[in-house]
N, C-alpha and C positions, 0 to 999 in steps of 0.2 A: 339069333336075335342079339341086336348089340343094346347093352343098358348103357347110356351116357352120362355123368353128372355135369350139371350145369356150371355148376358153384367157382366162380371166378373165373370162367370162360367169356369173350367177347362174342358178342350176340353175333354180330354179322360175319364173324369169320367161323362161328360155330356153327349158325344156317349153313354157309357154301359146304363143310366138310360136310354134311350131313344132307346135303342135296345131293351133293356128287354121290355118297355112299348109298341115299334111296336110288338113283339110277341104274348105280350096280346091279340093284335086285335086294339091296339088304333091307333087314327088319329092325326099326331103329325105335328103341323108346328113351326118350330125354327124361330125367328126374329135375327137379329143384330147380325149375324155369325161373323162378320169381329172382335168384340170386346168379344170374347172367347180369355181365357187366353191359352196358351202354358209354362208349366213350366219349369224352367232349366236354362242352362246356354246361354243367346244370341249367340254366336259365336255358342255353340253344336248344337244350335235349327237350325241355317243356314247353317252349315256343313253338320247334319243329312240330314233335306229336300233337298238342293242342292244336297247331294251324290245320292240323291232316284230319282228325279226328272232327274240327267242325265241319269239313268242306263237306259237297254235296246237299242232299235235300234230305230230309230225314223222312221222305215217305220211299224214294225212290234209289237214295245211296250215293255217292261208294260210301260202304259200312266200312268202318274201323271200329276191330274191338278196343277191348278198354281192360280186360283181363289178361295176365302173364303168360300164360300158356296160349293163347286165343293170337297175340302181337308175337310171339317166338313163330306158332305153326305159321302166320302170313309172311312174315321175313322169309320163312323158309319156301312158303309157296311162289313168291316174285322170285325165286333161285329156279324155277323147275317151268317146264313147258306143261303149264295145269291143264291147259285146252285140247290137248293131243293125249293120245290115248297111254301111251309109255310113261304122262307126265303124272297122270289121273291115280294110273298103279303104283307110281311109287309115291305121289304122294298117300294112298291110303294105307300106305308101308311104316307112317310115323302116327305116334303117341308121342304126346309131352304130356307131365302134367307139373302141376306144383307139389312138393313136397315129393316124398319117395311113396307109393301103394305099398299096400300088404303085400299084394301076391310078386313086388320085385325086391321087397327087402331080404338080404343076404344072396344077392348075386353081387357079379362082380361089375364095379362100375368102372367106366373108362373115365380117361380125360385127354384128348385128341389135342396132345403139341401143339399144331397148328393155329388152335384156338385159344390159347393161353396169350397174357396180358404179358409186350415183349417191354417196356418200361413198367417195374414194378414199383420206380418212386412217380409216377406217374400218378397225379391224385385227380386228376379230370376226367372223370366214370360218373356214372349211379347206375345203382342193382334199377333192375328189370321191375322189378318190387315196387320201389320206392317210384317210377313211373307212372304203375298202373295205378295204386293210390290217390296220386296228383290228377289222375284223369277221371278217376270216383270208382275204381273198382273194388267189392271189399272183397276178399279172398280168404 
């Protein structure tokens, strides 16, 4: 089982490592979903989600969540073949949640290269966090 921390990793580079890694077969749990970065422009980043989050019908969908952990697991699920059966198993291979659990405090947590912020005076982000908020999520 691999423990991940979130905490300053870019969302969408940090789904593909971790979709590739559920296909392997591996057992993947994310900590501290809520402080993944989102890059871009603040107003696009809340424009974008807000336009996604109204569309559909609200008796019949498409649902978009509105919690941190709920918008990491979909990112991650549009990375994976969810409708065929290999997609199905490894997506049921991940946990995220917010904040670290009891039962994974004091392992050892990763932080996957790959997904790390490659301009760190780059100040066009918002945490994952501060997102689901603006969409009304309280956490």
């Amino acid at each position: 089982m691999i423990v991940v921390d979130a905490t300053g990793l870019v969302l969408g580079r940090l789904a593909s490592v971790t979709a590739k890694k559920l296909l392997a077969g591996e057992e993947i749990r994310i900590v501290n979903a809520e402080k993944a970065l989102i890059t871009g422009g603040k107003e696009s980043i809340f424009a974008d989600y807000g336009h996604t989050r109204e569309r559909g019908h609200k008796e019949r969908g498409p649902f978009f969540p509105r919690r941190p952990e709920m918008i990491f697991k979909r990112t991650v699920r549009g990375m994976l073949p969810y409708k065929m059966g290999r997609g199905r198993d490894a997506f049921s291979r991940l946990r995220i949640f917010v904040g670290i659990p009891r039962e994974l405090k004091g392992m050892p947590l990763e932080q996957p290269a790959a997904a790390k912020m490659r301009d760190e005076s780059n100040n066009k982000y918002i945490e994952l966090g501060a997102l689901s908020r603006r969409l009304g999520a309280n956490f």
